[in-house]
C-alpha positions in Angstrom: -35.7 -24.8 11.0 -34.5 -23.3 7.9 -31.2 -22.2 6.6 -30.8 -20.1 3.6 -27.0 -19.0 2.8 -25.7 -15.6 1.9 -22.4 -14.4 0.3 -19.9 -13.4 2.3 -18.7 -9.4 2.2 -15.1 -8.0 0.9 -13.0 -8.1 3.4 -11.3 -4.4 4.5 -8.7 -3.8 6.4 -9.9 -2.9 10.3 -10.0 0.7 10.6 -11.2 0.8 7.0 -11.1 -0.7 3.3 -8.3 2.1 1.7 -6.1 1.7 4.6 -4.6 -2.0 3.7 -3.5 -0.4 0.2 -1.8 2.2 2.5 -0.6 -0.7 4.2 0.7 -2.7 1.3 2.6 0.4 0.1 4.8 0.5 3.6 5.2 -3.4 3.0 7.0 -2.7 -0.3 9.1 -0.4 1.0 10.5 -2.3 3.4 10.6 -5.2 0.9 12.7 -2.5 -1.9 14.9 -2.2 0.2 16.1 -5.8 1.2 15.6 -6.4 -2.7 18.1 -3.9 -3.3 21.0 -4.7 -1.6 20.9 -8.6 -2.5 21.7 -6.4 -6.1 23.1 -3.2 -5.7 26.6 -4.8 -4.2 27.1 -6.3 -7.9 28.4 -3.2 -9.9 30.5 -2.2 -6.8 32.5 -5.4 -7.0 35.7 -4.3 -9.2 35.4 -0.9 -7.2 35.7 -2.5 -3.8 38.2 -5.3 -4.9 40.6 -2.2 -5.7 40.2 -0.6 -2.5 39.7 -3.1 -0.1 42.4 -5.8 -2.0 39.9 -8.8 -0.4 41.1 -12.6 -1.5 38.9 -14.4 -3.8 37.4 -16.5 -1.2 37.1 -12.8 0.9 35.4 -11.6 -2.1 32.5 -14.6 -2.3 32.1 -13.9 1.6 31.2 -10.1 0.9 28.7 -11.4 -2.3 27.1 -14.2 -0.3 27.6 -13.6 3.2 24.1 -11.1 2.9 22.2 -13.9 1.3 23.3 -16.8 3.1 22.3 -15.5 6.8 19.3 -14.4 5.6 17.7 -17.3 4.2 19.5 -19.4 7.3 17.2 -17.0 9.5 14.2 -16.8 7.8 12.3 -19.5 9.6 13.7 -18.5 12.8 12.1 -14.9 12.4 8.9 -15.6 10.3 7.6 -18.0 12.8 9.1 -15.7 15.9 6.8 -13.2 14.1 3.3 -15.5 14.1 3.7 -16.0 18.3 5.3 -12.2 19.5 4.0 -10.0 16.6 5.2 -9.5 12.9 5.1 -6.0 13.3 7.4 -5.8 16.0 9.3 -7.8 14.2 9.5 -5.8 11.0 10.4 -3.1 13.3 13.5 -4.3 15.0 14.3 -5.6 11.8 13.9 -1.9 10.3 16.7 -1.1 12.9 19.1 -3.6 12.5 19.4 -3.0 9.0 19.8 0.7 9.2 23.0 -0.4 12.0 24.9 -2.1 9.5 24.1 -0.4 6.9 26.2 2.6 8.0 28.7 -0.5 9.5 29.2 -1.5 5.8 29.2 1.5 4.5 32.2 2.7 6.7 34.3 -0.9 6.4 38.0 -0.3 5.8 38.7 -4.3 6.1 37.1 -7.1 4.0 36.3 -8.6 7.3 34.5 -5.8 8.8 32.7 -5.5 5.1 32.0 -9.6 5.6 30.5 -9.0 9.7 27.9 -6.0 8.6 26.9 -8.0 5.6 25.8 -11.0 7.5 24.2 -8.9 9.7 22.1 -7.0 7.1 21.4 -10.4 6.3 19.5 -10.7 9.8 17.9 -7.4 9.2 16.5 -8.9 6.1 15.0 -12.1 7.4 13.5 -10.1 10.3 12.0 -8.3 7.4 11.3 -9.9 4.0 8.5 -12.9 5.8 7.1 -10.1 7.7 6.0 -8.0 5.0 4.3 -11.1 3.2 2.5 -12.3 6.2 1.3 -9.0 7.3 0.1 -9.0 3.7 -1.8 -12.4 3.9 -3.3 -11.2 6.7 -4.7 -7.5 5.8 -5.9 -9.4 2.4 -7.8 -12.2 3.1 -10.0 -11.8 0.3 -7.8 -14.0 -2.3 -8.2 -12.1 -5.4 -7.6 -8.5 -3.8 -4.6 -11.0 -2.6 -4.0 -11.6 -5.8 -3.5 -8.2 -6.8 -1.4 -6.7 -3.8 1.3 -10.2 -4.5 1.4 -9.0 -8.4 2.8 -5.7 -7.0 4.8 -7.2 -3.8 6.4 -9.3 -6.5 6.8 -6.9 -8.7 8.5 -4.5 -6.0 10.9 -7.3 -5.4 12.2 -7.7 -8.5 11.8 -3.9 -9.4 14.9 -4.2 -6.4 16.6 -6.7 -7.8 16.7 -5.7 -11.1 17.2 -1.4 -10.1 20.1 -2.5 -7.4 22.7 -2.5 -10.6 21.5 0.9 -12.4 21.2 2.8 -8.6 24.8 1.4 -7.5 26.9 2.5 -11.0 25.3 5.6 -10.5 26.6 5.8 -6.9 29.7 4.3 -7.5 30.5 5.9 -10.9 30.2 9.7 -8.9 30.6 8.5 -5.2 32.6 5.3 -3.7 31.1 1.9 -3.4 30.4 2.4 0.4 27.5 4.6 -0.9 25.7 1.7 -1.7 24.9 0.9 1.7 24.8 4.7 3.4 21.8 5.2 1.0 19.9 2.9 3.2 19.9 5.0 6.3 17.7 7.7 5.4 15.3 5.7 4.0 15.4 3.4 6.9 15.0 6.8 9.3 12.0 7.4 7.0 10.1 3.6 7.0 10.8 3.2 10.9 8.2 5.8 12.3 6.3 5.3 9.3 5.6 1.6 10.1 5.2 1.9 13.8 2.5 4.5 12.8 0.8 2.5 10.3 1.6 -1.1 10.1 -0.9 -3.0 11.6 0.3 -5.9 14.4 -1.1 -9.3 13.5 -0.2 -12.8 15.2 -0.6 -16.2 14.3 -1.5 -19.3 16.4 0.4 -18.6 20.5 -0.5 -22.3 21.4 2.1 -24.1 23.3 5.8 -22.7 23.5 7.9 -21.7 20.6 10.3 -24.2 19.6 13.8 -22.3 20.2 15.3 -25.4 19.5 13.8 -26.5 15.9 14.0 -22.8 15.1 18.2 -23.2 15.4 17.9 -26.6 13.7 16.0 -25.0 11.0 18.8 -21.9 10.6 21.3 -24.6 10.7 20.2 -26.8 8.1 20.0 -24.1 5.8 23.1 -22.3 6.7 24.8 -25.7 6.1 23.1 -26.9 2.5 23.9 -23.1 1.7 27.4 -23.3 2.7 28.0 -26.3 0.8 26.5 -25.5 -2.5 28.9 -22.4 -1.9 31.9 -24.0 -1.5 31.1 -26.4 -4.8 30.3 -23.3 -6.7 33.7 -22.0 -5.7 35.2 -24.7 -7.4 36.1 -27.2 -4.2 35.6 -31.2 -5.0 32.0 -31.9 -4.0 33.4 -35.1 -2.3 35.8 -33.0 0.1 35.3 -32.2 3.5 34.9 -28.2 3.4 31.9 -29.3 0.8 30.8 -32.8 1.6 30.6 -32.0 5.0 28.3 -28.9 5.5 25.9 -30.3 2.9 25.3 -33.5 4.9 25.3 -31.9 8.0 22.7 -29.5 6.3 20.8 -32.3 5.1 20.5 -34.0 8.0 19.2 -31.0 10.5 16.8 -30.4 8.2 15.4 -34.0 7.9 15.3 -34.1 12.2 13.6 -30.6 12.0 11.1 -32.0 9.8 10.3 -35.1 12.1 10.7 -32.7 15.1 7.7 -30.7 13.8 5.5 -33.6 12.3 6.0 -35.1 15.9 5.2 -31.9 18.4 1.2 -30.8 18.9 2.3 -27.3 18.3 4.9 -27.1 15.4 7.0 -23.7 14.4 5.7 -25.1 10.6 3.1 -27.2 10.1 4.6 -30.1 7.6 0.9 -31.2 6.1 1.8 -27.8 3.7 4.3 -30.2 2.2 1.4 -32.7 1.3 -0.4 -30.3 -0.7 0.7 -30.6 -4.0 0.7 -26.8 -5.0 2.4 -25.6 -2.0 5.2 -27.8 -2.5 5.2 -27.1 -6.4 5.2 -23.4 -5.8 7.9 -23.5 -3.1 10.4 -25.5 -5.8 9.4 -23.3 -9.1 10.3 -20.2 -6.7 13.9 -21.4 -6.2 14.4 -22.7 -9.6 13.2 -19.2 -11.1 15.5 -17.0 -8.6 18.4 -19.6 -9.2 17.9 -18.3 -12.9 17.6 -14.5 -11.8 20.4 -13.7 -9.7 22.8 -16.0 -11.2 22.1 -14.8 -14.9 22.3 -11.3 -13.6 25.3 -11.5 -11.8 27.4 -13.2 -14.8 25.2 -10.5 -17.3 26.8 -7.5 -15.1 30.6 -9.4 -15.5 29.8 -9.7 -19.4 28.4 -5.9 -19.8 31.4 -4.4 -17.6 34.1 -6.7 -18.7 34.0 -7.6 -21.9 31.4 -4.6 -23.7 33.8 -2.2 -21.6 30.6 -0.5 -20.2 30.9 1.4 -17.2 28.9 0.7 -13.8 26.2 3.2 -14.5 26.1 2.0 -18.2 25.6 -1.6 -16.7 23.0 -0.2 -15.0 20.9 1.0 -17.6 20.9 -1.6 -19.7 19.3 -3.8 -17.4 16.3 -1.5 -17.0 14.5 -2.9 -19.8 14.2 -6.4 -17.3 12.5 -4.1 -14.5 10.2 -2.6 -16.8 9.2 -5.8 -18.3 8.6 -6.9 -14.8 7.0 -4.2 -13.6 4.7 -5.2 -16.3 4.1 -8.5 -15.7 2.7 -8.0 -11.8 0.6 -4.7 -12.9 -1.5 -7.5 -15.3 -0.8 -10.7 -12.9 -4.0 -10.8 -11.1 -6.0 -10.6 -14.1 -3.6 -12.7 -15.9 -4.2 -15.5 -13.1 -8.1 -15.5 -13.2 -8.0 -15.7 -16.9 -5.6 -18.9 -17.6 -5.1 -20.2 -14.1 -1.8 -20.9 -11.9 -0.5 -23.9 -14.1 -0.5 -22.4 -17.3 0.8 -19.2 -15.6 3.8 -20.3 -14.2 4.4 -23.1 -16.5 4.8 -20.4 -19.4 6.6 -17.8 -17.6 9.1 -20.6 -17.0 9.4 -21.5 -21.2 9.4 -17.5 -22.1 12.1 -17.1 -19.8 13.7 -20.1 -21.4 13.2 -18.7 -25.1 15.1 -15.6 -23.6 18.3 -17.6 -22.2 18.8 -19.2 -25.3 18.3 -15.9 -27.1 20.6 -14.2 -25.2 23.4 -17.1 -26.4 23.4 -15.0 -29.3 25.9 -13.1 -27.5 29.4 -12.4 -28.5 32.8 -10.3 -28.2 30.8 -7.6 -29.7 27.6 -5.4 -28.4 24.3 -5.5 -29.6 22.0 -3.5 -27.8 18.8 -4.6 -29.6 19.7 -8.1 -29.0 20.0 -7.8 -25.0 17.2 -5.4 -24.3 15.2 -8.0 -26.3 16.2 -10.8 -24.2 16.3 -8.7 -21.0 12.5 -7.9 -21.3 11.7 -11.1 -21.9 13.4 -12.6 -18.8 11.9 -9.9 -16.7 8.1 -10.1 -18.2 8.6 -14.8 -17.7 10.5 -14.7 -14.9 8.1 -12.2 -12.9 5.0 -13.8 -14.0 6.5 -17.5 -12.8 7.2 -15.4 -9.6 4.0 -14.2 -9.2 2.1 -17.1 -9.7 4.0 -19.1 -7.6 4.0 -16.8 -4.6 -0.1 -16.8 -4.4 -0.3 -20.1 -4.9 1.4 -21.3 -2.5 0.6 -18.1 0.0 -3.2 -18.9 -0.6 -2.4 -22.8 0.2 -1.5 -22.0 4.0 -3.6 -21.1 6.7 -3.6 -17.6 8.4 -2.4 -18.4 11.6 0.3 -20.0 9.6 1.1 -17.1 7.7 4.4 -16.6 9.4 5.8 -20.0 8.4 4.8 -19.9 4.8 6.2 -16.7 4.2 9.5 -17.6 5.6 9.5 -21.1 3.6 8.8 -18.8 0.2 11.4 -16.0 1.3 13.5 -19.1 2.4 13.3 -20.8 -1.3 13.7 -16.9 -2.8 17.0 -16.4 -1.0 18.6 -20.6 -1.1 17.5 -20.5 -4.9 19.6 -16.6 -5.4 22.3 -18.3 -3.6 22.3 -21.2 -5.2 21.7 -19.5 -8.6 25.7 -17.8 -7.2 26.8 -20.7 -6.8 25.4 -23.7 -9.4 26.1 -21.1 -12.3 29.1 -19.5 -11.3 30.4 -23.5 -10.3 29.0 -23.8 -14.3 30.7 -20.6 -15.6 34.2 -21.3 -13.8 34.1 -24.9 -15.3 33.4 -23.7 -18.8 35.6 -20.6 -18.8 38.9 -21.8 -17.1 39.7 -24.7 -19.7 40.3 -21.8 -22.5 43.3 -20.4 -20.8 45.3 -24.0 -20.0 47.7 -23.5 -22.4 48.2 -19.3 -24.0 51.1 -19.0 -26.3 53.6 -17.4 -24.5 52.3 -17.1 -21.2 53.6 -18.6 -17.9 51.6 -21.6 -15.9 51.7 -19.9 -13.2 50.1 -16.4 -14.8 47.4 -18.8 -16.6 46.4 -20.4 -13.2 45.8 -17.0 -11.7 43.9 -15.9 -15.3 41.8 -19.1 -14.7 40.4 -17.4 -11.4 38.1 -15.0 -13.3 37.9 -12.4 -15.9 38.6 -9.3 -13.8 41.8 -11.4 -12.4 42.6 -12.5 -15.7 43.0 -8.5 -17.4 45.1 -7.6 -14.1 47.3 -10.4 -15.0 47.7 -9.5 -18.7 48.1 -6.2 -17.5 51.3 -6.9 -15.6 52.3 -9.2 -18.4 52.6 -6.5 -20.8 53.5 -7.3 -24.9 52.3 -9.7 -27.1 52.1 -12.2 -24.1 49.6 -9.9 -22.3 47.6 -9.2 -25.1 47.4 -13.2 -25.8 45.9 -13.9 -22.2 43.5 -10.7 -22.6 41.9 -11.7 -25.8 41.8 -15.8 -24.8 40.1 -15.1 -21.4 37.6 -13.1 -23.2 36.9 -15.6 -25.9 36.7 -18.0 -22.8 34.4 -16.1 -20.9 32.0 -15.5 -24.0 32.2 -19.6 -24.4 31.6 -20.2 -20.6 28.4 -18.0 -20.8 27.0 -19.9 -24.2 27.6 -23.1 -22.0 26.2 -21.3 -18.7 22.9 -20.0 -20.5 22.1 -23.5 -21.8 22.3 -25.4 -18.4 19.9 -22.5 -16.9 17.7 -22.7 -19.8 17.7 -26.6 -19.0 16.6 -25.9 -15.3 14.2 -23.0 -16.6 12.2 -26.0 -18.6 12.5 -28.4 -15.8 10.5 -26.0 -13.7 8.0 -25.7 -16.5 7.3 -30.0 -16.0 6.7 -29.3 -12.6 4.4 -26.2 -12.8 2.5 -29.1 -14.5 1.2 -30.2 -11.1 0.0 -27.1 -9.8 -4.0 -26.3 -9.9 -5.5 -25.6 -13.3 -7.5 -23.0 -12.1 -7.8 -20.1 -9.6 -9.7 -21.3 -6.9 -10.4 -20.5 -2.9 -11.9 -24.4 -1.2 -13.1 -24.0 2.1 -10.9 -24.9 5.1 -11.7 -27.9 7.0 -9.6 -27.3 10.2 -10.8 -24.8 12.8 -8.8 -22.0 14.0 -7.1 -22.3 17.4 -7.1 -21.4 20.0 -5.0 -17.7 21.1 -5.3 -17.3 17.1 -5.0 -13.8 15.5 -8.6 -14.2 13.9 -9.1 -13.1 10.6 -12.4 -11.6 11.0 -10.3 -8.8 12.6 -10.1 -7.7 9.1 -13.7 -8.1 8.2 -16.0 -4.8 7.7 -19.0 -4.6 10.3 -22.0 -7.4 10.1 -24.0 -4.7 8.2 -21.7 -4.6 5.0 -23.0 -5.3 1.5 -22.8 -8.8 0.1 -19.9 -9.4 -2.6 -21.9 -11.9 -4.7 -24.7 -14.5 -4.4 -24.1 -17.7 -2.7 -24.6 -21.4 -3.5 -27.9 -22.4 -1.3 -26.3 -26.1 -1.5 -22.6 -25.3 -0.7 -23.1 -22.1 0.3 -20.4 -21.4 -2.3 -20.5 -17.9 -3.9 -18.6 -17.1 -7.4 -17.4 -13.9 -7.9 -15.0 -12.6 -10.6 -14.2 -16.4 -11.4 -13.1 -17.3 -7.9 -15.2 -19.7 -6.2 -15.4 -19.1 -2.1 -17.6 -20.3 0.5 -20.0 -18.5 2.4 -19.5 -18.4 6.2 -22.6 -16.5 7.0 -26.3 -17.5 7.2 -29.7 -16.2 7.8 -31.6 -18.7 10.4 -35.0 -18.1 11.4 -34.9 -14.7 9.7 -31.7 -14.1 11.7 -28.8 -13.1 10.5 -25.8 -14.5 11.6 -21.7 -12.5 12.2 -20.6 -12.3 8.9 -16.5 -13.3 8.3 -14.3 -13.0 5.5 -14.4 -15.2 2.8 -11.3 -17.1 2.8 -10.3 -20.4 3.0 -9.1 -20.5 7.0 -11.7 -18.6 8.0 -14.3 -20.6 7.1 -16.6 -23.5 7.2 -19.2 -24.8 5.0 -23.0 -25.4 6.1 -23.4 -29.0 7.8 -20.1 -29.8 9.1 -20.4 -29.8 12.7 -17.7 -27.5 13.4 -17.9 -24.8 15.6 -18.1 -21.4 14.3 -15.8 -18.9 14.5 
């Protein structure tokens, strides 16, 4: 009997190949809009400190209290979503968010503004790993994957980076509850439009799902989070508040991970952690978004605070960064087949560096040309180390998996924004507080409060008054201006150490056949395939039955035997098996 080999065909989406770009376009949507409000609180801040008076530690809560539920939840949800539906997931999620939405928008108390942020933080991880495994799923070709990532990516830091310029505009002409009531409309609008079109997709539904590790899980995180928080708010590291969360933290994430390697149907399957490149890209996504958010948050004090520019000013002059990124994922996919994922993400990570340490060039005074320069290139190196990282490490798990992996990335997106908070802000406090010890003229007690932070520091000088007030204005600014030198240095530090490490990921762009089958109850992925009778996408490897097309090697899963032909499946790397191995077909 002979066997000749044939290439496999372009996987569409199933009720037809435009509808998964449809698809992907309700995916970033819904992904907008949890960018946005990890951002758009930022420019509010001084707003909402004057009318809701919150304490310092009240005011960290409102900043962090989105963030730090959500990646605690992320897990929980993305690998809820792989056994009862991510699209019913998305959609609940959809819902809660638009509830406390008009919950925050409407808070009179910094405690009621603290509750509906941690629960748009619930919203959010219902959300954000549903989006990118629904996306893994209606893309199984990897470089049309490629493609839809550059602008899933791109949508997230298009958020990220438009949060600041959409909440100064609402804030400079509204109030800063405006920043959340925007979200209902759009969430009216994305609701029907998702149950409509979204398709549902599942992962593996062998064995029961493991309530119990999923808490663990949300726990661990939640705890590391909480402690990194607390030593970025300037509490000893060795003290019980901060010592005690992190090694809690630790330690339910280190039984979680034996839990899993030890049940025969895990929420996450640990052997993602052995592959090199997942691993890799999981730790160069945290160290790029500790860069991000932190950088932005103290850019948006500096613009504001010590330029005098107002909110919708603030805005603006970030735009240059979401251009630059929108940039970088329009030409990602073709930038990834040309040099490869290593050299990708290992120079995104030194351009970003080169703009840190540009943007030192900073002073008491403005310079427009100087920031927009550095601001478009952190947007262009940041996004393309995004990028990169994210289909890498999405194309190194499974299908059936595609829950878990999504929530590990959104989980290292969100720990690395908080601890980007919290590690630079820890950095900027340190730096800054030092300068204002000892102002001529000023009382210990006023210098203490100054030493809190800038926006502190001016209402103290304000109620001063003469020469003394004017001494503790000008210092804190001259302090601030020092901390940031001192703060854009250590990130440009970490920025260069995740350049080493991109060292390890693949020097190429390739798709290796899976080894394992798929299991049992399995979503399969030839749900997404095109009929048997669809054209071939490129010739095949008679050996290896290994077809190369556009630079991306993949392996044939069809054959003609006898004449015959046999069910063609998408070529991808779960979905698959090469010719000889004895494994049953799918």
């Amino acid at each position: 009997m002979s066997r000749t080999h044939t290439a496999p065909a372009r996987p569409r989406a199933a009720d037809g190949g435009a509808n998964r770009w449809v698809v992907l376009v309700v995916l970033c949507v819904s992904l907008l809009l949890v960018a946005l409000d990890a951002t758009i609180l930022h420019v509010a801040v001084p707003s909402l400190t004057e009318d809701l008076r919150p304490s310092s530690t009240a005011l960290l809560w409102i900043v962090d209290a989105y963030p730090l539920i959500c990646a605690s939840l992320l897990i929980l949800f993305g690998t809820l979503g792989d056994r009862v539906g991510r699209r019913r997931v998305l959609l609940l999620g959809y819902g809660l968010f638009g509830i406390a939405s008009a919950v925050a928008a409407l808070a009179t108390t910094p405690e009621v503004l603290i509750a509906a942020r941690a629960l748009l933080g619930v919203g959010g991880a219902m959300i954000m790993p549903a989006t990118l495994s629904i996306l893994r799923a209606v893309f199984p070709d990897r470089r049309e994957r490629a493609t839809a990532i550059g602008v899933w990516t791109a949508v997230a830091a298009i958020g990220a980076a438009a949060g600041p310029v959409l909440g100064g505009f609402l804030v400079e002409h509204y109030w800063w509850g405006s920043v959340f009531l925007i979200n209902i409309p759009l969430m009216a609008l994305i609701l029907p439009l998702g149950r409509r079109l979204l398709p549902e997709s599942r992962g593996s539904a062998d064995g029961p799902w493991d309530v119990l590790g999923a808490l663990m899980a949300a726990a661990g995180v939640l705890g590391c989070v909480l402690g990194v928080k607390r030593a970025g708010a300037g509490d000893p590291v060795l003290a019980l508040p901060t010592a005690g969360p992190l090694l809690i933290g630790a330690a339910l994430l280190i039984l979680f991970a034996r839990r899993q390697k030890r049940r025969p149907h895990p929420l996450i399957d640990m052997r993602l952690f052995s592959r090199s490149a997942f691993t890799t890209s999981v730790g160069c996504i945290v160290l790029a978004m500790l860069a991000l958010v932190g950088l932005e948050l103290i850019a948006v004090q500096y613009l504001q605070l010590v330029l005098g520019l107002s909110p919708l000013e603030t805005g603006l002059r970030l735009l240059p960064l979401t251009f630059a990124a929108m940039a970088a994922g329009a030409t990602g996919s073709y930038t990834l087949r040309r040099i490869g994922p290593r050299r990708m993400v290992g120079w995104g990570f030194v351009l970003t560096a080169v703009a840190v340490l540009l943007l030192t060039l900073m002073g008491q005074h403005d310079r427009p040309l100087l920031l927009t320069t550095g601001f478009v290139l952190l947007g262009f190196g940041l996004q393309t180390t995004l990028f990169s990282a994210y289909e890498s490490m999405l194309s190194e798990a499974p299908q059936r998996s595609a829950g878990g992996a999504a929530a590990i990335g959104e989980t290292s997106y969100q720990l690395g924004a908080g601890m980007g908070i919290a590690l630079l802000g820890s950095v900027m406090n340190a730096a800054y507080a030092p300068g204002l010890a000892s102002v001529p003229g000023v009382p210990a007690e006023a210098s203490r409060a100054a030493a809190n932070s800038l926006g502190e520091a001016y209402q103290v000088a304000g109620q001063l008054g003469g020469t003394a007030g004017g001494a503790l204005h000008q210092a804190a600014r001259h302090a601030f201006v020092d901390g940031l030198h001192v703060t854009l240095f250590v990130s440009a530090g970490l920025l260069l150490l995740g350049a080493l490490m991109a060292l390890r990921l693949p020097l190429a762009m390739e798709c290796p056949a899976e080894t394992e089958p798929e299991p049992a109850g399995a979503e399969p992925e030839s749900a997404w395939a095109p009929d048997s009778g669809a054209d071939a996408a490129a010739g095949a490897d008679a050996k290896g039955g290994k077809a190369v097309t556009g630079g991306t090697a993949v392996t044939a899963a069809t054959g003609v035997v006898d004449g015959v032909a046999g069910p063609r499946v998408p070529a991808t790397r779960e979905a698959i098996e090469p010719a000889g191995s004895g494994r049953p077909g799918h």
